[in-house]
C-alpha positions in Angstrom: -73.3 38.8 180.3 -72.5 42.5 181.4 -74.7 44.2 184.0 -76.5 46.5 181.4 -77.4 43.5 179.3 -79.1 41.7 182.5 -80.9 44.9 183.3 -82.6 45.2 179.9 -83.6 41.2 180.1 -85.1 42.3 182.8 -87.0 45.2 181.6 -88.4 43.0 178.7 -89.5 40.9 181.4 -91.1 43.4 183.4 -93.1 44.5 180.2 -94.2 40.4 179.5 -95.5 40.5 183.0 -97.9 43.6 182.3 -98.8 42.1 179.5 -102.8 40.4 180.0 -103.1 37.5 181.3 -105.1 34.6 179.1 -107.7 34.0 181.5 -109.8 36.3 180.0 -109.6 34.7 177.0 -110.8 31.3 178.8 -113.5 33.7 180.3 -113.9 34.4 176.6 -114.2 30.6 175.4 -116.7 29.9 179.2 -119.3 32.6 177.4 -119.3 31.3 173.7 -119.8 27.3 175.4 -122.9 29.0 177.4 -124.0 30.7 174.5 -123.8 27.5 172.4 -125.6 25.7 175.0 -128.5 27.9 175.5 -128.8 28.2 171.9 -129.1 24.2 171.7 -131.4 23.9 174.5 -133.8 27.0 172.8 -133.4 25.0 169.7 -134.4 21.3 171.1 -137.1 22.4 173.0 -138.9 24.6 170.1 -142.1 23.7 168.7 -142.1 26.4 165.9 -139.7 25.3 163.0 -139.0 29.2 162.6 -137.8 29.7 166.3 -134.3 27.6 165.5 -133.5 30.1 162.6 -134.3 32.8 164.6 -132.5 31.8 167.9 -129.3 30.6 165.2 -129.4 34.5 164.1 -129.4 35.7 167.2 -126.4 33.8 167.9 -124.4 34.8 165.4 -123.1 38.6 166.7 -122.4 37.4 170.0 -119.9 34.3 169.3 -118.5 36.1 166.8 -117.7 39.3 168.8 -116.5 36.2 171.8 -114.7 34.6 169.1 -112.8 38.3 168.2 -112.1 38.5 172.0 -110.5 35.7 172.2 -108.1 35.9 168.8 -107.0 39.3 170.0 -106.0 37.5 173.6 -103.9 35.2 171.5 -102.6 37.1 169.7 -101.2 39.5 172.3 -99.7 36.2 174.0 -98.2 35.2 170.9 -96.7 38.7 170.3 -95.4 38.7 174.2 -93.7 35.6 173.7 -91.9 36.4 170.5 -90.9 39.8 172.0 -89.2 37.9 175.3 -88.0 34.9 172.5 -86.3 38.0 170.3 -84.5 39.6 173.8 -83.4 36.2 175.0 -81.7 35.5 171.5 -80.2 38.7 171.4 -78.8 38.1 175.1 -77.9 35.1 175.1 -77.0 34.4 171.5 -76.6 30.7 170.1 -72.4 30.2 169.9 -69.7 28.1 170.3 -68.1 28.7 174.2 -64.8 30.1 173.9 -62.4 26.6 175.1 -60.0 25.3 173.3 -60.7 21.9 174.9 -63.5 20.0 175.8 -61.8 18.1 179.2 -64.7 15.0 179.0 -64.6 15.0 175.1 -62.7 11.7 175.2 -64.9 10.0 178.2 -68.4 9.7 177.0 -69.1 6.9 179.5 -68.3 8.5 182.3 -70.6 11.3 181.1 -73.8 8.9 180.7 -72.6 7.9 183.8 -73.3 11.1 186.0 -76.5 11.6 183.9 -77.6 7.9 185.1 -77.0 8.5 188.7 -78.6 11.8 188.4 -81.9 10.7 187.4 -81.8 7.4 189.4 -81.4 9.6 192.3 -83.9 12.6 191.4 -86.5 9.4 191.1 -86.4 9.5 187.1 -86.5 5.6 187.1 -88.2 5.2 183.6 -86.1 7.9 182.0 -83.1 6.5 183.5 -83.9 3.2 182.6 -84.5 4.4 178.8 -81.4 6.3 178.9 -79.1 3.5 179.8 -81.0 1.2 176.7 -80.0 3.9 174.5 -76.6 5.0 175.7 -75.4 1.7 175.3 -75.0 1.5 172.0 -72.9 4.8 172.0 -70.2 4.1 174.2 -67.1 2.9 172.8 -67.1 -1.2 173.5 -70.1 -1.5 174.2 -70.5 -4.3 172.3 -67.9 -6.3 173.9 -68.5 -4.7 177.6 -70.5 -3.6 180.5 -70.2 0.0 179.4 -73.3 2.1 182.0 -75.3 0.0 184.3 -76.4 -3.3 184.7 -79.9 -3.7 184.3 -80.7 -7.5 184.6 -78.4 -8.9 187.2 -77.8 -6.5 190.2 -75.4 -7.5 192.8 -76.2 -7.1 196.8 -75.7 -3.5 197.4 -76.3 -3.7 201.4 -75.4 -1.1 203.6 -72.4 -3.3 205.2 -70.7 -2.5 202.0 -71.5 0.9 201.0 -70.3 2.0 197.0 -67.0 4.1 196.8 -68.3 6.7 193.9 -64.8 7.6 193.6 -63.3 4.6 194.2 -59.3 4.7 193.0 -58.9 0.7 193.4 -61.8 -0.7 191.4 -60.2 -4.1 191.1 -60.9 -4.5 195.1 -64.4 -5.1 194.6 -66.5 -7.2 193.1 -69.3 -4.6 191.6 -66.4 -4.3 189.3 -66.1 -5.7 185.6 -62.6 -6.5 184.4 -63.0 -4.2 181.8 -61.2 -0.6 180.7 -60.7 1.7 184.2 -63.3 4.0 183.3 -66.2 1.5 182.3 -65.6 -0.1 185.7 -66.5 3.0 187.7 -69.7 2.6 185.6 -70.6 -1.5 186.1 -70.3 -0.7 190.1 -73.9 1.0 189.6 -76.8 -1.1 189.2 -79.5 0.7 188.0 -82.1 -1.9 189.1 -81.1 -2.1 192.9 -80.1 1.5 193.1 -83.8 2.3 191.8 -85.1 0.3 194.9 -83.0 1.8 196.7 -84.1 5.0 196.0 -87.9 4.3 195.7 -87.4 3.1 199.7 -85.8 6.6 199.9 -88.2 8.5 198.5 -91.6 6.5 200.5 -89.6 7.4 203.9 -88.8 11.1 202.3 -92.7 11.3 201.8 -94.0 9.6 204.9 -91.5 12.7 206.6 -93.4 15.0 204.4 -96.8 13.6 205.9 -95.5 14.4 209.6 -95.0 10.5 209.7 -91.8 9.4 211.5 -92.3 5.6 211.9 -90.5 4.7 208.6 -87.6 6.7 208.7 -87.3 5.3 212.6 -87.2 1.8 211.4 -85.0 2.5 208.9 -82.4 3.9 211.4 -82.9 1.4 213.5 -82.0 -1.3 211.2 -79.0 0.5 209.8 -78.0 1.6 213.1 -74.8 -0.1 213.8 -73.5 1.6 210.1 -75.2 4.5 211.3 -73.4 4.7 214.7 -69.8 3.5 213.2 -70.3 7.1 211.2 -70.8 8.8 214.4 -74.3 9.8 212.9 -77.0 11.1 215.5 -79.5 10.7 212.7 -81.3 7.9 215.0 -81.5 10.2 217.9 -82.9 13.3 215.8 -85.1 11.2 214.7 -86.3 10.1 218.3 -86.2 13.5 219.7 -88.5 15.0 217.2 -90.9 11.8 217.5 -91.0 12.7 221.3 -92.1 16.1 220.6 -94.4 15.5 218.1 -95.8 13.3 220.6 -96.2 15.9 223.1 -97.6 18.3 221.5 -101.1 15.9 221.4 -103.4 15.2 218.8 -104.8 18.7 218.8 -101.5 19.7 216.5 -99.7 16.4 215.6 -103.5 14.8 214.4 -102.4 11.2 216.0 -105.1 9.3 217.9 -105.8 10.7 221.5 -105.2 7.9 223.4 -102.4 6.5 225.9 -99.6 6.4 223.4 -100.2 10.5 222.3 -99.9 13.6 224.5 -97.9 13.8 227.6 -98.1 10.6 228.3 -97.2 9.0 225.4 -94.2 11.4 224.8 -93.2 9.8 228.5 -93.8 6.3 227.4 -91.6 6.3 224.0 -88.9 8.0 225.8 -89.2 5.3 228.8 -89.0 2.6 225.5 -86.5 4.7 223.4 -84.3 6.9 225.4 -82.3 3.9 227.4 -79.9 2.9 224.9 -78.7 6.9 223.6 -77.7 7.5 226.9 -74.1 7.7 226.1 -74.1 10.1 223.5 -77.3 12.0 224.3 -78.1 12.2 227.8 -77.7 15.6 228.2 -79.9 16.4 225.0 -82.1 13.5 227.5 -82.4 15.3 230.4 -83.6 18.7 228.9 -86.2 17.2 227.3 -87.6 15.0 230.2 -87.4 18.7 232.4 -89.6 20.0 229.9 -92.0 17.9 231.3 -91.9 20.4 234.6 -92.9 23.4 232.3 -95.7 22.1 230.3 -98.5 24.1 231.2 -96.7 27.2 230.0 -93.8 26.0 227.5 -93.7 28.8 225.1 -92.3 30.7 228.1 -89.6 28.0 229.4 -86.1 27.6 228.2 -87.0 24.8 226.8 -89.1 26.7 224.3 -86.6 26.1 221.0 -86.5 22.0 221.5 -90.1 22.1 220.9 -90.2 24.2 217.8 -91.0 21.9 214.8 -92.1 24.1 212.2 -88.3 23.5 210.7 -87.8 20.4 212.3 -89.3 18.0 209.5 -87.4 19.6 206.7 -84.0 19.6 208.7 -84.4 15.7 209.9 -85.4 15.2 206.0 -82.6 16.3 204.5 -80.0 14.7 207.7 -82.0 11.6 206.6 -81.1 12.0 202.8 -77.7 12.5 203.2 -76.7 9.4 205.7 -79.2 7.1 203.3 -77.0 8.5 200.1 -73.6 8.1 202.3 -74.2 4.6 203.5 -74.6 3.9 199.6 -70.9 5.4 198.8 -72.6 8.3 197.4 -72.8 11.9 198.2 -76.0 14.1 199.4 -76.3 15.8 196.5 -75.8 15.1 192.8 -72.6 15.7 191.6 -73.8 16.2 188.0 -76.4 19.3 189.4 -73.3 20.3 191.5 -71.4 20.8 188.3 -74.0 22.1 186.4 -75.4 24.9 189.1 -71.6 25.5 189.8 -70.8 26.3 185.9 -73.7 28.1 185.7 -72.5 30.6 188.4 -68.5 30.6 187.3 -69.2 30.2 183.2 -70.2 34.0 182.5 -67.5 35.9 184.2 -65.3 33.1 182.9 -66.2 33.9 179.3 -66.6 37.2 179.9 -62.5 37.1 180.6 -61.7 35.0 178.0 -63.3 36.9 175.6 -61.4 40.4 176.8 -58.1 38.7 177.0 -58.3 37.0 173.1 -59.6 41.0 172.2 -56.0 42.1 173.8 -53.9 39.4 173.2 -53.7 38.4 176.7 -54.5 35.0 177.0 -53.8 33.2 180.4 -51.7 30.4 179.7 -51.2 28.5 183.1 -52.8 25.2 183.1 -53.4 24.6 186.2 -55.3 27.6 187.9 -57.6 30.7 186.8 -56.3 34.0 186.5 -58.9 34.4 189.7 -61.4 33.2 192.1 -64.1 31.5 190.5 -67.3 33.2 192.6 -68.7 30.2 194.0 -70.6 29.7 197.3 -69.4 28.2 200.3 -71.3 25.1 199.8 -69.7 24.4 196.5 -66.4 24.8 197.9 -65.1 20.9 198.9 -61.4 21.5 198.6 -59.7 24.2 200.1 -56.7 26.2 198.5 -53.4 26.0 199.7 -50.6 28.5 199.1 -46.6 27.4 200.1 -45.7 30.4 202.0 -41.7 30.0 200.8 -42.5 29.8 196.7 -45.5 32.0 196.9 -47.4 28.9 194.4 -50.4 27.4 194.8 -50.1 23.5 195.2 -51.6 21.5 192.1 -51.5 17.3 192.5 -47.9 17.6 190.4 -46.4 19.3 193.6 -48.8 18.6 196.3 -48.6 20.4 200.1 -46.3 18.3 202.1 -45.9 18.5 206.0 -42.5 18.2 207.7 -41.9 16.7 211.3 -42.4 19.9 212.8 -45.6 20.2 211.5 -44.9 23.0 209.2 -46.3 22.4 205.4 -44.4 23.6 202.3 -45.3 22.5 198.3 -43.0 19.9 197.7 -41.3 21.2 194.8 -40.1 23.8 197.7 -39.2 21.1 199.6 -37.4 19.3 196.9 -35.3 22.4 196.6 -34.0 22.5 200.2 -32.9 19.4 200.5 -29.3 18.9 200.7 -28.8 15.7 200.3 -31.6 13.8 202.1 -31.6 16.3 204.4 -33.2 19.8 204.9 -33.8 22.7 207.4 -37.5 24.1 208.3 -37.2 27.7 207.0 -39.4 28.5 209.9 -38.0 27.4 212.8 -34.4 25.4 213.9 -35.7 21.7 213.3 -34.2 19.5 210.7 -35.5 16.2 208.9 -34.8 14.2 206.3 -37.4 13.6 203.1 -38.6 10.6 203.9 -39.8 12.0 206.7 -42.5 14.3 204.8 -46.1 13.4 204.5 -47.9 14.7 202.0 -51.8 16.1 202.8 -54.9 16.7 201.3 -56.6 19.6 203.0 
């Protein structure tokens, strides 16, 4: 969608938002239910037979001029969202996306799949539970196999053997049917476990939420040999920011003021605690216990940033996410919103080429890259880009980067093409070496 097109969107927006609001039309509806009311209660409490006709009379002009109020606030809602209804249609108009081919058209699995992990792992249990029931049915073979997730017999998905979620050699283990190559990538996902799982996320995520550390601790410390064989300080973090919530005493942290809060407290867990992060942390240690020496004033010390925690909670949160998710084989974030926020972001200027090219009769017809950089940010970026500085061609998995002896890296069609014999010479400096020498890479 061109610039001018997003500008006027955003105009009709603009006039939407002017537009009254409808709580004046449930200030409306407050008046005609007191009206009513005092109407009843003049009516109920009458002796005078003649006093409920009058009072009814009475009545009548002002609910009916509430009742015109509150029409004409309708109305002008309904009117507003037609009006921002008619602009989105004409922006973004319902057709057909300009690809020849639809590149998952022929793996419908593997596309329940991703939506199955997605809402196990946005906490969606019941949807995703109703969406594997129904999905079933609509794979191919699903009637003779174990086509999306087990529901009634999960296997032991403990942290000592995290999932692979991209797993090349299914047959290696046993969360693994013997069926087709893409349904096994499914049956390794146990909806059931992976929902407890996930629920045990999600209490720690909200206990962290609450300015509660005790659950997330214990689950570190259970997990902490996996933890440490990642070279993860998540354990530590954890620690450090329990010290300083401790510190900081009951008058901020809200923790009982007794001998384990305040000062002293903060001295005892670290006494407890500390010991055994001494290897990797003592340095981090140290500053800490010197901040001790500047507590009277320690807004002013260089200590100051250590104590900051108004961040502190939402960065251990999400450090806490991401080992939980990689000690289950999975990633941080779900792939399926990754695609979906990264398409978002790439699919207009994308269509907006395709379409100008099919106008000119300019199609791009290389298969394996774009005609140019798909403008995505750096945190969508996973694999870089590399470029073999003889050819001049970037390297696809058919002719992959490749690194020579001498640590140079050409594309390995390049490569192929200097051999003479089994032998070749670096075009970049005197060293020789044969091809079975080259290594190939994945940057």
């Amino acid at each position: 969608m061109g610039g001018t097109d997003m500008e006027d969107l955003q105009q009709e927006l603009a006039e939407v938002f002017k537009m009254p609001r409808l709580s004046s039309a449930v200030s409306n509806v407050d008046r005609i239910i007191e009206l009513l009311s005092a109407a009843r209660e003049q009516v109920a409490g009458a002796l005078d037979p003649h006093t409920a006709s009058l009072t009814m009379a009475k009545l009548q002009n002002p609910a009916k001029v509430a009742f015109d109020k509150v029409n004409d606030n309708l109305k002008d809602a309904s009117q507003a969202h037609k009006k921002i209804g008619k602009a989105l249609n004409e922006h973004f108009p319902n057709k057909p996306l300009p690809s020849d081919h639809d590149a998952m058209a022929n793996h419908p699995a593997l596309v329940n799949r991703a939506i199955a992990m997605h809402l196990l792992r946005e906490g969606q249990f019941s949807v995703a539970s109703t969406f594997i029931e129904e999905a079933q049915g609509s794979v191919p073979n699903a009637s003779t196999s174990q086509t999306i997730l087990d529901l009634e017999d999960p296997p032991d998905l403990g942290t000592a053997e995290p999932m692979d979620e991209d797993a090349d050699d299914a047959e290696a283990s046993p969360l693994f049917s013997s069926t087709s190559s893409e349904n096994r990538e499914i049956t390794a996902f146990h909806s059931q476990e992976l929902q407890v799982k996930f629920a045990e996320m999600y209490r720690v995520l909200q206990d962290l939420k609450a300015r509660n550390l005790l659950p997330a601790i214990e689950w570190a410390r259970e997990n902490s040999a996996e933890l440490e064989a990642r070279g993860s300080n998540l354990e530590f973090e954890l620690g450090h920011l329990q010290y300083v919530w401790l510190f900081k005493g009951s008058a901020v942290n809200g923790l009982p003021d007794d001998e384990n809060n305040g000062q002293a407290g903060a001295i005892r867990y670290a006494q407890k605690h500390f010991p055994r992060h001494q290897g990797r942390h003592l340095h981090e240690i140290q500053r800490l216990v010197n901040a001790l020496a500047y507590a009277s004033n320690l807004q002013a010390s260089p200590y100051r940033a250590l104590f900051e925690t108004d961040d502190a909670f939402a960065e251990v949160s999400s450090s806490f996410t991401r080992e939980f998710c990689s000690l289950l084989g999975l990633s941080a974030e779900s792939p399926l919103y990754i695609a979906a926020t990264a398409g978002a972001l790439a699919l207009p200027q994308l269509v907006k080429y395709t379409t100008a090219t099919r106008s000119k009769n300019t199609e791009w017809t290389t298969v394996n890259e774009l005609a140019f950089e798909t403008p995505l940010p750096k945190r969508m970026v996973y694999h870089s880009i590399f470029v073999c500085p003889v050819s001049k061609e970037q390297t696809t998995e058919d002719n992959p980067p490749m690194i020579i002896p001498c640590g140079h890296v050409l594309a390995k069609e390049t490569l192929q093409k200097l051999c003479k014999g089994s032998r070749f010479k670096c075009p970049y400096c005197p060293n020789e070496g044969q091809m079975k020498d080259a290594r190939q890479i994945i940057l």
